[in-house]
VEXTINU-689919 format. One record per residue: x, y, z of N, C-alpha, C, CB in turn. Coordinates in steps of 0.2 Angstrom, whole numbers, padded with zeros to 4 digits, always signed. Atoms other than C-alpha are relative to their C-alpha. Glycine has a CB too. Layout:
// VEXTINU-689919
XYZXYZXYZXYZ;...
END
This chain:
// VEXTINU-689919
+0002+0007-0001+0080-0055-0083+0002-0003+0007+0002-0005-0006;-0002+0001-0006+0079-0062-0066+0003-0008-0002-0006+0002+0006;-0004+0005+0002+0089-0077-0063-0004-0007+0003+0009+0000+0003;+0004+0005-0006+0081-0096-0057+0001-0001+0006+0001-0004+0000;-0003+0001-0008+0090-0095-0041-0005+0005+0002+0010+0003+0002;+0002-0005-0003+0082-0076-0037-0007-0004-0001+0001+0007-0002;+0007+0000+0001+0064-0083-0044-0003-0007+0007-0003-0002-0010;-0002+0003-0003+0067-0098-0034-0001+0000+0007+0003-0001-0001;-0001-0003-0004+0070-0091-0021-0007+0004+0004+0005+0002-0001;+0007-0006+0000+0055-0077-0021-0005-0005+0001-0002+0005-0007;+0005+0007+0002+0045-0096-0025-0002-0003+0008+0005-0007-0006;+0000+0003-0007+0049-0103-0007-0002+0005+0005+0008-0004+0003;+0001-0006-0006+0048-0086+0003-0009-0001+0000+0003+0010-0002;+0007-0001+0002+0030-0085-0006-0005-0004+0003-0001+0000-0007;+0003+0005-0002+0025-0102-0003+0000+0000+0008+0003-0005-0003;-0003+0000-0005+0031-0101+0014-0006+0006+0005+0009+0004-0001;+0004-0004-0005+0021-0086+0019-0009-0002+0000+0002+0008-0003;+0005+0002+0000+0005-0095+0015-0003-0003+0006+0000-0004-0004;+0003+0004-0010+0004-0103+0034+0002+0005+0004+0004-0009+0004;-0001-0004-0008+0010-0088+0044-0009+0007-0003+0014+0006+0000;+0009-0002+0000-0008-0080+0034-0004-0002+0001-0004+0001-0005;+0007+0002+0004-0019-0092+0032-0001-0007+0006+0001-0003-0011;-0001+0006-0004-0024-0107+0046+0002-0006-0004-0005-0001+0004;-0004+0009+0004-0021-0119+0031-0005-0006+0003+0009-0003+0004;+0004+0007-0003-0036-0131+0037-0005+0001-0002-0002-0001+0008;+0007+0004+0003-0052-0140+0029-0002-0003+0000+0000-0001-0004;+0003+0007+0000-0065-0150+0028+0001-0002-0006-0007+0000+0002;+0000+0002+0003-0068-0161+0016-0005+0002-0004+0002-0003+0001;+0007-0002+0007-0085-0156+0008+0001+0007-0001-0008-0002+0002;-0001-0010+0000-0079-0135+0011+0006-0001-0005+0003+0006+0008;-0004+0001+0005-0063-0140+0001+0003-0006-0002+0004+0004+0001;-0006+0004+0005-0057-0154-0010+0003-0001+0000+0002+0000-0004;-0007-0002+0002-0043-0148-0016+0004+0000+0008-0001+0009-0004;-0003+0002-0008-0035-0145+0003-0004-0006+0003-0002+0007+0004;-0002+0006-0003-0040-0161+0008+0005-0004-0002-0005-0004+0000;-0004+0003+0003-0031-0168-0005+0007+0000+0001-0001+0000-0004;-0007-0002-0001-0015-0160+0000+0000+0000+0009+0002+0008-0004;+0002+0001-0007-0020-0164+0020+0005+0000+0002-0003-0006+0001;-0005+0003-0002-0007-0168+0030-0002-0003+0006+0005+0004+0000;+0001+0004-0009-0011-0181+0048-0007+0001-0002+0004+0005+0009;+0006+0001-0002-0026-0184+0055-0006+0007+0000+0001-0003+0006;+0004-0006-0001-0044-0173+0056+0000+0002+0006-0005-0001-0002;+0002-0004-0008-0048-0161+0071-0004-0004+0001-0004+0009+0002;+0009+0002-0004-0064-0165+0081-0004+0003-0004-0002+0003+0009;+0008-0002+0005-0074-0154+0070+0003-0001-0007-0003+0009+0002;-0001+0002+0007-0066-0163+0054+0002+0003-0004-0004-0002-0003;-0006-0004+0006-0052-0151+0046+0006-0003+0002+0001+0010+0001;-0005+0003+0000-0037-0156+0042+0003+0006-0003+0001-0006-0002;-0006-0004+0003-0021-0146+0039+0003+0000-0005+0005-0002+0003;-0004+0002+0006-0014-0144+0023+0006+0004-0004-0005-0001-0005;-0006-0005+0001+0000-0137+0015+0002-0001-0010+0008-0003+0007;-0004+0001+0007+0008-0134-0004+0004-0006-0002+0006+0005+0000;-0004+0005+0001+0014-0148-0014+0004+0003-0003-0001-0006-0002;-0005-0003+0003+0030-0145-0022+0000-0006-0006+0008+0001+0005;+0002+0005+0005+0027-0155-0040+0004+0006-0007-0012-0001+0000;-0004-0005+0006+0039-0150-0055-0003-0005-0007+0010+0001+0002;+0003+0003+0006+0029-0150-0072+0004+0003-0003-0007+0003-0002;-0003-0002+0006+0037-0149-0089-0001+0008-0002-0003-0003-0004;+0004-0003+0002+0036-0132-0096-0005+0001-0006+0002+0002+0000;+0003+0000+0007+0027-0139-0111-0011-0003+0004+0006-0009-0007;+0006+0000-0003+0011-0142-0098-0004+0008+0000+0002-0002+0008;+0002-0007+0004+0007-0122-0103-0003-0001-0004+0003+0004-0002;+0003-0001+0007+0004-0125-0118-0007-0001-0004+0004-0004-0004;+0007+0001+0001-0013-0132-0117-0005+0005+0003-0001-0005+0002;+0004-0005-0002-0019-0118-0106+0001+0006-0005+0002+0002+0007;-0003-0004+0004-0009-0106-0117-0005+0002-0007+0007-0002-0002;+0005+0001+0005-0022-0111-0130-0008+0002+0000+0000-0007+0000;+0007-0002-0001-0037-0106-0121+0001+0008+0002-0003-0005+0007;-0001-0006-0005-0028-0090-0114+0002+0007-0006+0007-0002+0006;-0003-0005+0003-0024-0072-0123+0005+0001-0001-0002+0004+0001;-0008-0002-0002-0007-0070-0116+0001-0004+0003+0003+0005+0004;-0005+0003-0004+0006-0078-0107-0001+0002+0008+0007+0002-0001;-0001-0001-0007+0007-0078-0088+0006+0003+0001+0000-0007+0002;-0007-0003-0001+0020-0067-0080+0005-0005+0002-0001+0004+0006;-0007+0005-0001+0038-0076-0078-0001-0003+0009+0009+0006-0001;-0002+0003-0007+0036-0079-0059-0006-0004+0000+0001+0005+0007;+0008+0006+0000+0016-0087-0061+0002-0006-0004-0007+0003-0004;-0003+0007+0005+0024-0098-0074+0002-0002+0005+0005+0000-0008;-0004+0003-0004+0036-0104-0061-0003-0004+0004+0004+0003+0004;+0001+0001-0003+0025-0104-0049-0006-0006-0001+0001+0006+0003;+0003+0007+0002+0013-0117-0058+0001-0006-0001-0003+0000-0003;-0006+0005+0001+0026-0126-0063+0002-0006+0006+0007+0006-0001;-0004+0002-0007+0032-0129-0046-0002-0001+0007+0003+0005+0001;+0001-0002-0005+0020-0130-0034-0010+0000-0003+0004+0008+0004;+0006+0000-0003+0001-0136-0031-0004+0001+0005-0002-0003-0001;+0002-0003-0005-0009-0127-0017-0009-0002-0002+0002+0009+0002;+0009-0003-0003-0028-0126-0012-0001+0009-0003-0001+0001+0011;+0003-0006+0000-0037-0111-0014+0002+0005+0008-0008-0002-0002;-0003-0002-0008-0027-0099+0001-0002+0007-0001+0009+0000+0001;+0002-0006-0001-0034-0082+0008+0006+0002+0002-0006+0000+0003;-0006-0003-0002-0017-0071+0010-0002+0008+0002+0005+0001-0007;+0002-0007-0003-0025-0055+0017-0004+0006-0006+0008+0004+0003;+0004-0008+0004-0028-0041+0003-0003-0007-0008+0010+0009-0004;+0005+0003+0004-0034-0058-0010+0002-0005+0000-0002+0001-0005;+0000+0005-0001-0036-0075-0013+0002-0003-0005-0005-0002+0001;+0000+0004+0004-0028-0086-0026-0002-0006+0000+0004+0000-0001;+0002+0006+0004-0036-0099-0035+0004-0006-0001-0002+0000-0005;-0002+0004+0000-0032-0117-0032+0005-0001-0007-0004-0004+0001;-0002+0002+0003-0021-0124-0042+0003-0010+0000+0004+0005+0000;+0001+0004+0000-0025-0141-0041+0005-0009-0001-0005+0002-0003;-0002+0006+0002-0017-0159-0040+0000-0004-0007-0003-0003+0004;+0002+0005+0007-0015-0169-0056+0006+0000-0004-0006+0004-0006;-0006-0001+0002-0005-0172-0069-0001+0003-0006+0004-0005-0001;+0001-0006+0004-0009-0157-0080-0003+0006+0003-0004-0001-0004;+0003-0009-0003-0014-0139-0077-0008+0002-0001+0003+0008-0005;+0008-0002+0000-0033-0141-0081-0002+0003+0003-0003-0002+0001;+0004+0000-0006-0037-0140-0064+0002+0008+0001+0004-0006+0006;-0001-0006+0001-0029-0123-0064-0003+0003-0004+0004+0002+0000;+0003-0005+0005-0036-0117-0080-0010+0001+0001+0003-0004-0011;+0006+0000-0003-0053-0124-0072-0004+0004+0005-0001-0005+0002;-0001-0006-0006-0052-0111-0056+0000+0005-0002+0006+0001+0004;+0000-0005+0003-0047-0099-0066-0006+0003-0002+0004-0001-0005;+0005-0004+0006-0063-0098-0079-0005-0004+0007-0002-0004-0011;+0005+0002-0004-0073-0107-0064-0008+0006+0000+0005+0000+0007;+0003-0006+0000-0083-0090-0065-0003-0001-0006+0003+0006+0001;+0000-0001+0005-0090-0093-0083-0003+0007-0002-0002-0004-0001;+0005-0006+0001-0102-0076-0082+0007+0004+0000-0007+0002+0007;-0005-0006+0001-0086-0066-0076+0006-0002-0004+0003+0002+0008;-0005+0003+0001-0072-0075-0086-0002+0000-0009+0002-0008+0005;+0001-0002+0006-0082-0072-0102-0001+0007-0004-0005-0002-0001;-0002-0006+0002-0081-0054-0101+0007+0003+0004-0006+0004+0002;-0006-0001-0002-0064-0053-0092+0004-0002-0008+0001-0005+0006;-0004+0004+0005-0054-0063-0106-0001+0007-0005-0004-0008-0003;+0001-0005+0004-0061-0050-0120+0004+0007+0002-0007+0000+0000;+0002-0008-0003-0059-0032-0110+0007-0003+0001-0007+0004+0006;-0006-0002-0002-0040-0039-0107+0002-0001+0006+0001+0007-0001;-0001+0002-0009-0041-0047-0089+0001-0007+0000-0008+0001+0005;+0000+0006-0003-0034-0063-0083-0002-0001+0007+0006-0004-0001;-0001+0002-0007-0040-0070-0067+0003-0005+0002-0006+0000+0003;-0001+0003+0000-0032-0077-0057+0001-0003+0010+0004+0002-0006;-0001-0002-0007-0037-0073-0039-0007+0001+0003+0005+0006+0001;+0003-0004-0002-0052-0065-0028+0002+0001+0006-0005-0001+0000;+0000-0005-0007-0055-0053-0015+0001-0005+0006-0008+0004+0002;+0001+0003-0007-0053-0058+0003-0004-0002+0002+0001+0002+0004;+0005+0002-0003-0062-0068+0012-0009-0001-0002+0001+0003+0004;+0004+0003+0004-0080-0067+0005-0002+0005-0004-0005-0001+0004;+0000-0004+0006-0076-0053-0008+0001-0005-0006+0008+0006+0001;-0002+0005+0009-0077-0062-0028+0000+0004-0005-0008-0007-0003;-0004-0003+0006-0070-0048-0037+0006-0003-0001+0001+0007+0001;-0007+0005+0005-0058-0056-0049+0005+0005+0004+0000+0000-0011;-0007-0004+0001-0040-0052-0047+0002-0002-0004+0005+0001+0004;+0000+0002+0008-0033-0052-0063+0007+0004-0003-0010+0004-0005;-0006-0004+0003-0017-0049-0073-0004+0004-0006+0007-0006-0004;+0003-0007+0006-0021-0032-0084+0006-0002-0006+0001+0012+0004;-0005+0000+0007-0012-0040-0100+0000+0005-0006+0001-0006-0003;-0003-0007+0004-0013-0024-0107+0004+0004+0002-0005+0005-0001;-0006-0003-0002-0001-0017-0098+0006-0003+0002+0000+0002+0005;-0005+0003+0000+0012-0029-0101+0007+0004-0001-0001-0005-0004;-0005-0002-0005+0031-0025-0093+0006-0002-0006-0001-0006+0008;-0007+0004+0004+0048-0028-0105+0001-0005+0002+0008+0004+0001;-0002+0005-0004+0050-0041-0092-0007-0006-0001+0001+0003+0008;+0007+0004+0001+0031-0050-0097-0002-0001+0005-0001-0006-0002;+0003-0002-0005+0025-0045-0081-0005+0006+0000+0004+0000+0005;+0008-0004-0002+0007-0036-0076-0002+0004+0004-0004-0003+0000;+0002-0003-0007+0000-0025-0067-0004-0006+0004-0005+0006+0000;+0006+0004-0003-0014-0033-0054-0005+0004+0003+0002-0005+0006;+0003-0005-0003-0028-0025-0053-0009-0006+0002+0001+0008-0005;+0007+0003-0001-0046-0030-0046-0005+0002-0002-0002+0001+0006;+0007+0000+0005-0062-0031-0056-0006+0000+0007+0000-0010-0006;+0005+0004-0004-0080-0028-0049-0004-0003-0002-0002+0003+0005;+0006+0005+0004-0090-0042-0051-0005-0001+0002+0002-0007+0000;+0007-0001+0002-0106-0035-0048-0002+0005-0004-0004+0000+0006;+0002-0003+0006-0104-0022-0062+0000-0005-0007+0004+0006+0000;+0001+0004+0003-0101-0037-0073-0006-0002+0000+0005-0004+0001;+0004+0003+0000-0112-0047-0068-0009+0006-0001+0002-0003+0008;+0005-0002-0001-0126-0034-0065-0003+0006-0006+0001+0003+0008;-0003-0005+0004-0120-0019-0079+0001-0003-0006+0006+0003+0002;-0003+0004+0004-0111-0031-0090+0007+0007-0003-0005-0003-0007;-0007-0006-0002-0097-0018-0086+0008-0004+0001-0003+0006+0008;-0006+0002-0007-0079-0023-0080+0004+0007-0002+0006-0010-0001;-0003-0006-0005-0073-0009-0069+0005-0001+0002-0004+0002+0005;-0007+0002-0005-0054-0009-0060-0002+0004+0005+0008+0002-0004;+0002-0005-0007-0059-0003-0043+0006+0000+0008-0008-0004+0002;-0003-0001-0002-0043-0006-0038+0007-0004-0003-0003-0002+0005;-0009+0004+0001-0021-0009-0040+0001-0004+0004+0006+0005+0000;-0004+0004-0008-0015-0023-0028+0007+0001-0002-0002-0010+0002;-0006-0001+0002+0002-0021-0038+0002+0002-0007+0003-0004+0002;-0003+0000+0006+0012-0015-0051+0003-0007-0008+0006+0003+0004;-0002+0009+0005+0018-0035-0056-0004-0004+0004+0011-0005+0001;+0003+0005-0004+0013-0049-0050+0007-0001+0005-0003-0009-0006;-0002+0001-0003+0031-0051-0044+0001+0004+0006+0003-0001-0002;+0001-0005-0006+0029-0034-0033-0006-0002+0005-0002+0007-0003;+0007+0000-0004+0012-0043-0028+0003-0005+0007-0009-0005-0005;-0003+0006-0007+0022-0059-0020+0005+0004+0004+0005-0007-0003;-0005-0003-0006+0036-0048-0011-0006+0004+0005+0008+0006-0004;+0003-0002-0003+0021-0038-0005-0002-0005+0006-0005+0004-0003;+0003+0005-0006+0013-0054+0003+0005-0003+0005-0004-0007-0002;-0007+0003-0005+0031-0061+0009-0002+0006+0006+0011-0001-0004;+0000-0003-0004+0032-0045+0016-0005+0002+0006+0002+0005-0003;+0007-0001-0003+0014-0042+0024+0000-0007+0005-0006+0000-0006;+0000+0008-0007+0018-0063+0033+0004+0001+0003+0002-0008-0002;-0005-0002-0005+0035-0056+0039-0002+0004+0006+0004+0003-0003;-0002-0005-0005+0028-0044+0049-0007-0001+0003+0001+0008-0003;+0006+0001-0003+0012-0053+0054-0001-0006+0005-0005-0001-0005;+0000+0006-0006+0010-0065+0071-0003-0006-0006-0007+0001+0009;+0005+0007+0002+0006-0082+0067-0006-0002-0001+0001-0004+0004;+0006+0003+0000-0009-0088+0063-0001-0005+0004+0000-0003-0005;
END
């Protein structure tokens, strides 16, 4: 069992590496969500800068997603919803889904099933999403909570969502990691070693 200091810790690198990927800028009718977490004034062509709020929910705020959900969230996603509302951020190899301003997790569990076509045959077959592809890739990325860890961590693997959609298939057409915590040290590590944005 890791300790709160280490996940903590793993929580601020993670968060951290979101602006050395991602320019972190929005309009307001392309994203919402990142306006809302804005920071200063718009450019000339009406994006603003936004960044991670740091918002500490109860853990008993789960419990209503927990209700809609098959499984638990891995220990570091729990934390990390716990702890921290963002926009929807493109990190290089995929995208997580906002996790929305408020004072509940709706707004996340709404992102999440946002997809209803794909999130009605995900759920079933053992897939939480909780992510997509890069940039204009919309294969889910999804905890495989069939492969749950001693630790309640998951693989991550990518769904494609035009065999769903098209098949009524869901296919893994790809591993992005072993955990979800191997996914975040991968992106710290992949911002560490990437210029600035």
């Amino acid at each position: 069992m890791k300790s709160k200091e280490h996940c903590r810790g793993l929580l601020e690198k993670y968060i951290a590496s979101f602006s050395k990927l991602n320019e972190m800028a929005a309009a307001e009718e392309i994203d919402p969500i990142a306006w809302q977490l804005a920071t200063g004034e718009a450019d000339q062509y009406g994006f603003k800068k936004w960044r991670p709020l740091r918002f500490e929910a109860e853990r008993s705020a789960l419990d209503v997603l927990y209700q809609e959900l098959p499984a638990r969230f891995p220990p570091l996603f729990e934390a990390l919803v716990l702890s921290y509302r963002w926009a929807e951020v493109d990190l290089g190899s995929y995208r997580l889904v906002a996790n929305p301003p408020g004072q509940d997790l709706s707004g996340l569990l709404n992102k999440m099933a946002g997809a209803p076509d794909l999130w009605e045959m995900l759920i079933p077959a053992g897939f939480i999403q909780f992510g997509k592809g890069p940039g204009f890739d919309f294969d889910p990325i999804c905890f495989d909570i069939r492969s749950r860890s001693k630790s309640g961590d998951y693989r991550i693997v990518k769904i494609d969502h035009e065999g769903i959609l098209c098949n009524y298939r869901v296919k893994i057409v790809d591993e992005l990691a072993l955990s979800f915590e191997q996914l975040v040290i991968n992106t710290i590590n992949r911002a560490n070693s990437t210029l600035p944005v």
